[in-house]
C-alpha positions in Angstrom: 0.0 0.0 0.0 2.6 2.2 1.0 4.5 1.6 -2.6 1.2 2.3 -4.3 0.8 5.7 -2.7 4.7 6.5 -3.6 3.4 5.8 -7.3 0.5 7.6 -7.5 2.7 10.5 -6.3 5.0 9.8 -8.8 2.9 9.9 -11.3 1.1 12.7 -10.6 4.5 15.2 -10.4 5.3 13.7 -13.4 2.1 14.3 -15.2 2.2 18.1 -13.7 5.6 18.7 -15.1 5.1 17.3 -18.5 1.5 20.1 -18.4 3.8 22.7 -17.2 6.3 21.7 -20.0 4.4 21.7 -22.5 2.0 24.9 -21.5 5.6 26.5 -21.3 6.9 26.0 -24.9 2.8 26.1 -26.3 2.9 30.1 -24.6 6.6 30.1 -25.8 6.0 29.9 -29.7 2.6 32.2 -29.6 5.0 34.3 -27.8 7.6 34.1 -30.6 5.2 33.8 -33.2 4.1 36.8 -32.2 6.7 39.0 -32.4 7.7 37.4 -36.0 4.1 38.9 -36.9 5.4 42.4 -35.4 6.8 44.3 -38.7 6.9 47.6 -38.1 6.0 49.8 -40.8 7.4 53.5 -39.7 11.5 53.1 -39.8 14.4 55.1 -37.9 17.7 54.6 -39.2 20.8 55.3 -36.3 24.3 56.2 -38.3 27.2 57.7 -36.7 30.3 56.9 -35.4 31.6 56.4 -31.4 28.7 58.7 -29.5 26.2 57.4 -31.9 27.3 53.4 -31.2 26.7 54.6 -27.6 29.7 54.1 -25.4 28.0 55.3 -22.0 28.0 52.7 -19.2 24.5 50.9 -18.6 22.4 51.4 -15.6 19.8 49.9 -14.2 16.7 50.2 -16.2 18.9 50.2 -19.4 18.5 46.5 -20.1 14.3 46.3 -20.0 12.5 45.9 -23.0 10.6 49.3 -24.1 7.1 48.5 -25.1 5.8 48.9 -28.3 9.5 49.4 -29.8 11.4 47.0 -32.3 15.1 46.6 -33.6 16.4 45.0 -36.7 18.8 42.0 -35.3 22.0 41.0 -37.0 19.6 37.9 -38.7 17.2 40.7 -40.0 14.6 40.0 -37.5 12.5 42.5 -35.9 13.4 41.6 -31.7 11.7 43.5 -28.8 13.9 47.0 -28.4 16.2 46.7 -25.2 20.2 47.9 -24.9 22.4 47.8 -26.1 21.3 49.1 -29.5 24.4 49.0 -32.2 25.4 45.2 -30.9 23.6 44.3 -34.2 25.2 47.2 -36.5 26.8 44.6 -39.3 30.2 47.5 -39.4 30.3 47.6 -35.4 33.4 47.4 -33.0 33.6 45.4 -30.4 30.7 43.8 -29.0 31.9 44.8 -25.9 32.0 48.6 -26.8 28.7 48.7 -27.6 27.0 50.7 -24.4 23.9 53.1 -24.1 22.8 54.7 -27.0 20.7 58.0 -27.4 18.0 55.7 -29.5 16.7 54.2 -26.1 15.5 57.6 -24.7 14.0 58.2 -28.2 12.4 55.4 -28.2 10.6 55.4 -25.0 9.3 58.9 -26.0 8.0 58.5 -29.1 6.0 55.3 -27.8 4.9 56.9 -25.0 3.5 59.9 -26.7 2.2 57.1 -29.2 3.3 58.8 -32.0 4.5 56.1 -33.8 3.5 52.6 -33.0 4.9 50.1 -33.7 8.4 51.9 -33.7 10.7 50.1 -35.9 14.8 51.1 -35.5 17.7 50.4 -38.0 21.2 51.0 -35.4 24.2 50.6 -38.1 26.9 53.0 -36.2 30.3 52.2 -36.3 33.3 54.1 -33.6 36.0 56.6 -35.1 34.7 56.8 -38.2 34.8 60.4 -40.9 31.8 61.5 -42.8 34.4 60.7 -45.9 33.9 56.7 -45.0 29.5 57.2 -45.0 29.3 59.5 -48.2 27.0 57.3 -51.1 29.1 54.6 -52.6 31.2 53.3 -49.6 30.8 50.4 -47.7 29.4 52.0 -44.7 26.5 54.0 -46.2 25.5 50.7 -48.5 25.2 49.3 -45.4 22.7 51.6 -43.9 20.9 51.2 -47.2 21.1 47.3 -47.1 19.8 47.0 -43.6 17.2 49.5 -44.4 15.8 47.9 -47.5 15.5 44.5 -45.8 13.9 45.9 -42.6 11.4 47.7 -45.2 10.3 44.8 -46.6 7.5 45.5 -49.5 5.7 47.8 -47.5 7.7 49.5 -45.0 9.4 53.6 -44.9 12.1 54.9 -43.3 10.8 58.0 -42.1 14.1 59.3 -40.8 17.3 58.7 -40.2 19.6 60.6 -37.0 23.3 61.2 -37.4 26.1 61.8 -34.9 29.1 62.3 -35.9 31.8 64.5 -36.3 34.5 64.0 -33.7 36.4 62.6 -36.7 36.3 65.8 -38.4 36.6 68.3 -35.8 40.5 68.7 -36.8 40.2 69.1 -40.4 41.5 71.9 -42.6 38.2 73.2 -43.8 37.2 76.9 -43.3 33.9 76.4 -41.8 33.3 73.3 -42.7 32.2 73.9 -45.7 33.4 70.7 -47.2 31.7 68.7 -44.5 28.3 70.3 -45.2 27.9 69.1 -48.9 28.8 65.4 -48.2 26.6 65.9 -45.7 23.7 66.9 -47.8 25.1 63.8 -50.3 24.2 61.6 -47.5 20.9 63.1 -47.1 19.7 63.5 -50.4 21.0 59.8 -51.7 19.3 58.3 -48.7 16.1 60.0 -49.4 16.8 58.3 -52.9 17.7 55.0 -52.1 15.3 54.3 -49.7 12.7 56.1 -52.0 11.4 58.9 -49.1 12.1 62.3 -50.3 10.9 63.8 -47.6 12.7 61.6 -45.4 13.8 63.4 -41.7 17.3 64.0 -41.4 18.5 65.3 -37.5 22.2 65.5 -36.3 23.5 66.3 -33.6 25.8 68.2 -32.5 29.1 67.3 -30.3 30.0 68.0 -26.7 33.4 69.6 -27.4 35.4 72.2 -25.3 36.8 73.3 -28.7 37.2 76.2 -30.5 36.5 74.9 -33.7 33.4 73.1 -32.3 32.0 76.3 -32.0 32.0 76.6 -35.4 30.7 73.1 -36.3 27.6 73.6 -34.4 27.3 76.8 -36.6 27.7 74.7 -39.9 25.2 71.8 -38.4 22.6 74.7 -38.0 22.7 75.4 -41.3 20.4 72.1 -41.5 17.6 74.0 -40.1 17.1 76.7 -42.9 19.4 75.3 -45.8 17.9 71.2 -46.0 14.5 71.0 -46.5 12.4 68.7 -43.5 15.8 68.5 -41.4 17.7 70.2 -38.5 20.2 70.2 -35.8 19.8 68.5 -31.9 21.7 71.5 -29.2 23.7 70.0 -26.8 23.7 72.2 -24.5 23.6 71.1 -20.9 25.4 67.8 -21.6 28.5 66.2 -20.3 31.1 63.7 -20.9 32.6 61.4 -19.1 36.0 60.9 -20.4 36.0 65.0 -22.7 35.0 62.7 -26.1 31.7 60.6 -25.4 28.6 61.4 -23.4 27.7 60.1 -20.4 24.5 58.2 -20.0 22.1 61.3 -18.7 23.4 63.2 -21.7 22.5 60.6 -23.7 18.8 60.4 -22.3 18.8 64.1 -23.0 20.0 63.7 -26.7 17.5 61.0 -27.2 14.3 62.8 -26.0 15.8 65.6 -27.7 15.6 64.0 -31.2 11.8 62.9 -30.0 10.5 66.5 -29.7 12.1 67.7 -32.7 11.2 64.8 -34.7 7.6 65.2 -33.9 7.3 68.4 -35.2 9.4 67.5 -38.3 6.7 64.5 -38.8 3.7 67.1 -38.2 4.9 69.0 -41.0 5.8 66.2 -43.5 2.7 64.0 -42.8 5.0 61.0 -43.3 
């Protein structure tokens, strides 16, 4: 009798962890099937080099999945939006330079305001780079484009695309950076070609740089505002670094929401 009992007990965990482990991998694949059906249709693109790959230390809070958001995964798969951002950038660093990035900040604005949902992001950054190595026809801009048309799909836009970038350039010998500005404006008006949106968004912003000659690239990345049609320039004033190069993680929040409010009145305007 007592071996009976001890049987009947058996059985009965094992039939309760065979439910349990099946009921586990049942809500597993509705769960993943799920997000496979998740395509978002509205499109940020994230290009840059080192502040724009994010290189500010995680804190808590950085790692949890922002609702309603979606990145474009090294296998081309739209994946819940959680940090870091540019660890599936196909031109990246390190994996493990890949930090907090100014995307995460957008992101939770932009859902939270609902203005576009589901939110879709393209993060293809890549550290120390010059605007010389993104202008159309190198390796790095094709690979925005590439990424871009395959998280498009048939049906899909990229409604804008956010650059930061600069700290390459900051020493070059060009009087106002002129030279800068009109591969600039290639970048934006081939984008807007090849990823057929020409009134694609285009926002950069600027550099935290105790620099002279910073000065005058902020002047030159204002120009965006009056001289390239539905784009501007994100101020970073009130930021900070944490090693005089790359922004610490609050200024990076800041950036990010920054880019939301502009953005949104950028998408007003545009009806994209």
């Amino acid at each position: 009798m007592f071996c009976f009992s001890k049987n009947i007990k058996l059985k009965n965990i094992i039939s309760v962890y065979i439910l349990f482990s099946t009921l586990t991998l049942l809500f597993s694949k509705i769960g993943k099937a799920q997000i496979e059906r998740v395509k978002p249709k509205k499109i940020i693109l994230l290009i840059g080099q080192s502040n724009m790959s994010g290189r500010a230390p995680m804190v808590k809070g950085d790692m949890e999945v922002v609702e309603n958001a979606f990145l474009f995964d090294s296998l081309n798969k739209w994946i819940p939006l959680k940090s870091p951002l540019n660890i599936h950038s196909s031109i990246r660093k390190n994996a493990r330079m890949q930090r907090f990035n100014l995307g995460y900040s957008f992101a939770e604005e932009i859902t939270r305001s609902k203005t576009i949902i589901p939110l879709g992001m393209v993060v293809n950054a890549r550290g120390g780079t010059k605007i010389s190595q993104w202008t159309p026809d190198t390796h790095y801009y094709k690979e925005a484009v590439r990424r871009c048309k395959l998280a498009m799909g048939e049906d899909g836009l990229v409604v804008a695309t956010f650059w930061l970038q600069g700290e390459g350039n900051l020493n070059d010998d060009d009087e106002n950076f002129k030279a800068y500005f009109q591969k600039l404006k290639s970048i934006i008006y081939s984008l807007r070609e090849d990823l057929n949106n020409k009134k694609m968004i285009f926002l950069a912003a600027e550099l935290n740089k105790n620099k002279s000659e910073n000065e005058i690239f902020k002047k030159m990345l204002a120009q965006l505002d009056n001289k390239v049609e539905n784009a501007g320039s994100v101020k970073s004033f009130g930021t900070s670094t944490y090693d005089g190069t790359h922004y610490d993680n609050k200024s990076l929040r800041v950036l990010g929401v920054r880019f939301a409010e502009k953005f949104k009145n950028l998408l007003k305007k545009t009806n994209l």
